[in-house]
N, C-alpha and C positions, 0 to 999 in steps of 0.2 A: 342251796344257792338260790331257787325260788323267793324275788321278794314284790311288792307290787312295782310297777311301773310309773313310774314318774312321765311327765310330761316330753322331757329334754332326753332323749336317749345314753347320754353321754353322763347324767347326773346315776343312773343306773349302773354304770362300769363303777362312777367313784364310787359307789355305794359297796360295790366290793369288791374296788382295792381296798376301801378303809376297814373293812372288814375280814380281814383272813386270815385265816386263822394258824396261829403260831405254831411249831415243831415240839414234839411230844418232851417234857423235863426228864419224865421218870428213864422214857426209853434209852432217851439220850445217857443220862448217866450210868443207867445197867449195863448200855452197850460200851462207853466207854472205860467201868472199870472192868468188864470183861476181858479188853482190848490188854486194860494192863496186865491180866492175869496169865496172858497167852507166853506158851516156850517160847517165842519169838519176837515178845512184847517190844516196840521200838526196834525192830529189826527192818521192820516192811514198809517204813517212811508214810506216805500220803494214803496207802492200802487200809492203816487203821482208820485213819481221816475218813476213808470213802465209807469204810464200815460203817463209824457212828454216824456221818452222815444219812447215811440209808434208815438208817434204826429210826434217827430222828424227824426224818419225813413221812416213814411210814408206818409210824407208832407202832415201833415193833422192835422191842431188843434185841431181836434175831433176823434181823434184815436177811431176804432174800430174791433172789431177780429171776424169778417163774416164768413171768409174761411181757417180758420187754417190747414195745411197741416202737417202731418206726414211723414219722407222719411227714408225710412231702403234702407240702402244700404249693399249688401252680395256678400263677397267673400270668397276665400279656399288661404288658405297657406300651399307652402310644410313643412315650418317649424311647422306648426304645431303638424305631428306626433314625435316630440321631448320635447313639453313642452304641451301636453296635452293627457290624454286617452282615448277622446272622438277622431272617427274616421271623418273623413271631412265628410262622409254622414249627417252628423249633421244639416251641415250649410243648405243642403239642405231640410231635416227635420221639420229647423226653416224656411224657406223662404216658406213652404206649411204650415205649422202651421199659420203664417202673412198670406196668402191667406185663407184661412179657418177662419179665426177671432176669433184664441181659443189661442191666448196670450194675455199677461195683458194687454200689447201695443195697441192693438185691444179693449180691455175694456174702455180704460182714452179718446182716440179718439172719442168712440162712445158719450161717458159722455160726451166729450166737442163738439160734434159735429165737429168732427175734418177730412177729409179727409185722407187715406193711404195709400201710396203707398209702394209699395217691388220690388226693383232692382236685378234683379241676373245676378252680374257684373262676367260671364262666372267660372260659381261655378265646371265646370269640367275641367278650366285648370288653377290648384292652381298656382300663382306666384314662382319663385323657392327661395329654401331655402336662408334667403337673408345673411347666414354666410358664403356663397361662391360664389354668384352671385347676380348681380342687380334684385329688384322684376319686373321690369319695364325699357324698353326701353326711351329714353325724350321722341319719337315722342309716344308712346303707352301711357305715362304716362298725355301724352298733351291731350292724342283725350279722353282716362280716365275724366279727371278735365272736357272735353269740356260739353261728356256725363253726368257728374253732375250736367254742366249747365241746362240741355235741363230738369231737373227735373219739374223743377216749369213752365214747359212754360202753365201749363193748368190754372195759376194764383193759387196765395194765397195771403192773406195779414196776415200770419204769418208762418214761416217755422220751421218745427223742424227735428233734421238730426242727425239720430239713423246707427251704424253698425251690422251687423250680421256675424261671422266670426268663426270657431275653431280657436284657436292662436293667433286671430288680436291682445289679449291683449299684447302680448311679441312683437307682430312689433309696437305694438304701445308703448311702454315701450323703444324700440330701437330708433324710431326718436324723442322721445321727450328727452331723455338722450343725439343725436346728438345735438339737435336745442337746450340744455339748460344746455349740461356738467351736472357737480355728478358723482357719482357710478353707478350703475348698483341696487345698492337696493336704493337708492332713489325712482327708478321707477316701481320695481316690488318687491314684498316678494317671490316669487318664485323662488326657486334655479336652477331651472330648464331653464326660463324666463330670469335668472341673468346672464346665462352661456351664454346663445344665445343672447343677449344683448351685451357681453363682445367679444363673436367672431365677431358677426356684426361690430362693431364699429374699434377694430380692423382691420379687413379684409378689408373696404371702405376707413380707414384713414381720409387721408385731403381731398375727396372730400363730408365729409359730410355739408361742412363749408357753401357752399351754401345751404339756404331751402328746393328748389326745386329740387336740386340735390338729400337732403335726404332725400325730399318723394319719389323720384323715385326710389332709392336705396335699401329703406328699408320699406317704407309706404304700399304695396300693393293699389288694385285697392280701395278696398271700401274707403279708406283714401283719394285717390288721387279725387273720385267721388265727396265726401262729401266737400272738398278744394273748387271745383267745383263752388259746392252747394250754397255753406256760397259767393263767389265772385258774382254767377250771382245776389244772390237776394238784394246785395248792390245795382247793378247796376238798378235792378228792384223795389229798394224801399221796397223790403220785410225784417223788421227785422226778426230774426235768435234767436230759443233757441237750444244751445248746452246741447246733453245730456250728456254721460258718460268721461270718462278718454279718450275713444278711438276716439270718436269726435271732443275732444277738442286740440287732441293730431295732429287729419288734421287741426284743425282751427289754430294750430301755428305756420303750417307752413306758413300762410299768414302773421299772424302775426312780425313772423321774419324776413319777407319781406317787410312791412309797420308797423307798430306798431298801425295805426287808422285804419287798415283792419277788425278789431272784434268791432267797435265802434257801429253796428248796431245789436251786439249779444247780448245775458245776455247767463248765464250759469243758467241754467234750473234749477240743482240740484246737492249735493256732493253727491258722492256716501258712503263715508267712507275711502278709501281706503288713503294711506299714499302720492301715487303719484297723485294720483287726485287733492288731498290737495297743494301737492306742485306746480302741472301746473296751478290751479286754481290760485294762488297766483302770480304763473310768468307771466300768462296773466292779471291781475290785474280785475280779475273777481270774484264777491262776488253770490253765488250761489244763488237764491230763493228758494227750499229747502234741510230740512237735513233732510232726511228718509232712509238711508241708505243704498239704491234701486240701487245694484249691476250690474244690468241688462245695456247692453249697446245696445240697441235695439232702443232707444227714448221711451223707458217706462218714465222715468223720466221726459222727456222732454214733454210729452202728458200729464203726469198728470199736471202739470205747464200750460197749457194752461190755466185751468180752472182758475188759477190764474191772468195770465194775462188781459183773457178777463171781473173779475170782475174789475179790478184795471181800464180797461177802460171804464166801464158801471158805476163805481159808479162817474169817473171824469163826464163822459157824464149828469148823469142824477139827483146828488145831487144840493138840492140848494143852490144858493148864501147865503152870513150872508144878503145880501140886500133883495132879496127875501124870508130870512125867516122872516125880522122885527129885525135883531140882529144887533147891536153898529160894 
């Protein structure tokens, strides 16, 4: 993923999205006629799906999920004292709560055997209010995305990439309204969330038009980390579960940038919400479950593991109709 540095920081991201590299042919097809050959071929609906998905991300026609990693990434927004009554000591509240192991997220992790980490992407100097100024400089928003790179360097071979934030939901309600047009309540029920939404957009105008412009405008850090995140582990062959509204909301921005940049995701889980619904949809991702699990932390995404890595044990280790004696 090392390549020289250009001038303009942001010219260095396109340089690889435009470069990434695609999902393995051969795995994919060994693992899917494998899929047909199973005693319960077409019995286990989306379970095959996840199979060859895996195969195909992890160049490997025997997909398997050893080291599933967890990644919270946390940050403060000044907007947040406008559309929330919880004060920013929160954020950091919740990021010793994740190091203490007494959130859910910390429960579904341990269940799946799952690795966690917790980022505290500079929780004492919130981004400023993005209804009157950029959250983010390019060259800060670049070395942001780079830092989300460097998440997984301890390896995984499955990522999941959770935020922690007061407010993130209204920044996050803000760049996905830039990157996909609507209202203002499309993307949040909060009136509060709709107003700062509507001055945001406003206030940036036409430079929300490029992606990466309007993560940097309006995304904050843990968005821009998480963007990162989901980039390097294409390049590293780790597929990606997307958890909440607010994660999927940084993975669009890749997405708007490439359209086959989320090809190595699944979306974890719906949460319920009206706008999850509708990004979920614009990125053309059908969630694994529906529990309602509000939480934008990679709660959702951790319990999903355990899903995923049946879907690859039962490809793994069911037998053929040949090996059982069946037509």
């Amino acid at each position: 993923m090392t390549r020289p540095p250009s001038g303009l920081p942001f010219d260095d991201i396109r340089d690889l999205i435009a470069g990434l590299p695609a999902g393995d042919d051969v795995a994919t097809v060994t693992a899917a006629a494998h899929a047909g050959e199973l005693v319960d071929a077409g019995g286990l609906g989306r379970l095959d799906e996840i199979a060859v998905w895996l195969a195909r991300w992890q160049a490997n026609a025997k997909p398997a999920v050893e080291r599933p990693l967890v990644a919270i990434f946390a940050a403060n927004h000044q907007v947040a004292s406008r559309v929330s009554d919880l004060p920013q000591a929160r954020t950091r509240q919740m990021v010793e709560l994740f190091a203490a192991g007494g959130a859910a997220v910390n429960q579904f992790a341990l269940a799946a055997n799952a690795g966690l980490k917790v980022f505290d992407l500079a929780l004492d100097m919130p981004v400023p209010d993005i209804t009157g100024a950029d959250a983010l400089s390019e060259q800060a928003c670049a070395a942001t995305m780079a830092f989300g790179m460097e998440a997984i360097a301890g390896g995984a071979d499955l990522l999941c990439v959770g935020a922690a934030g007061v407010g993130n939901g209204a920044v996050a309600a803000a760049l996905a309204a830039a990157l996909f047009g609507g209202e203002a309540s499309d993307w949040t029920s909060d009136p509060r969330e709709q107003a700062v939404v509507e001055e945001a957009l406003a206030f940036h105008g036409n430079a929300l038009r490029d992606p990466l412009e309007a993560l940097r405008r309006l995304g904050g850090r843990e968005l821009a980390a998480i963007a990162g995140a989901i980039l390097a582990a294409r390049y590293q062959r780790i597929p990606v579960l997307l958890d909440g509204f607010v994660a999927c909301a940084a993975a669009a921005v890749l997405y708007k940038q490439d359209q086959g940049s989320l090809d190595h995701c699944l979306a974890a889980h719906r949460s319920g919400s009206v706008a999850h619904d509708i990004l979920l949809e614009a990125l053309g991702k059908e969630p694994l479950l529906d529990l309602g699990i509000a939480l934008e932390d990679g709660t959702g995404a951790a319990l999903a593991i355990s899903l995923v890595k049946s879907a690859a044990a039962a490809h793994a280790g069911m037998a053929t109709r040949e090996q059982a004696g069946l037509a």
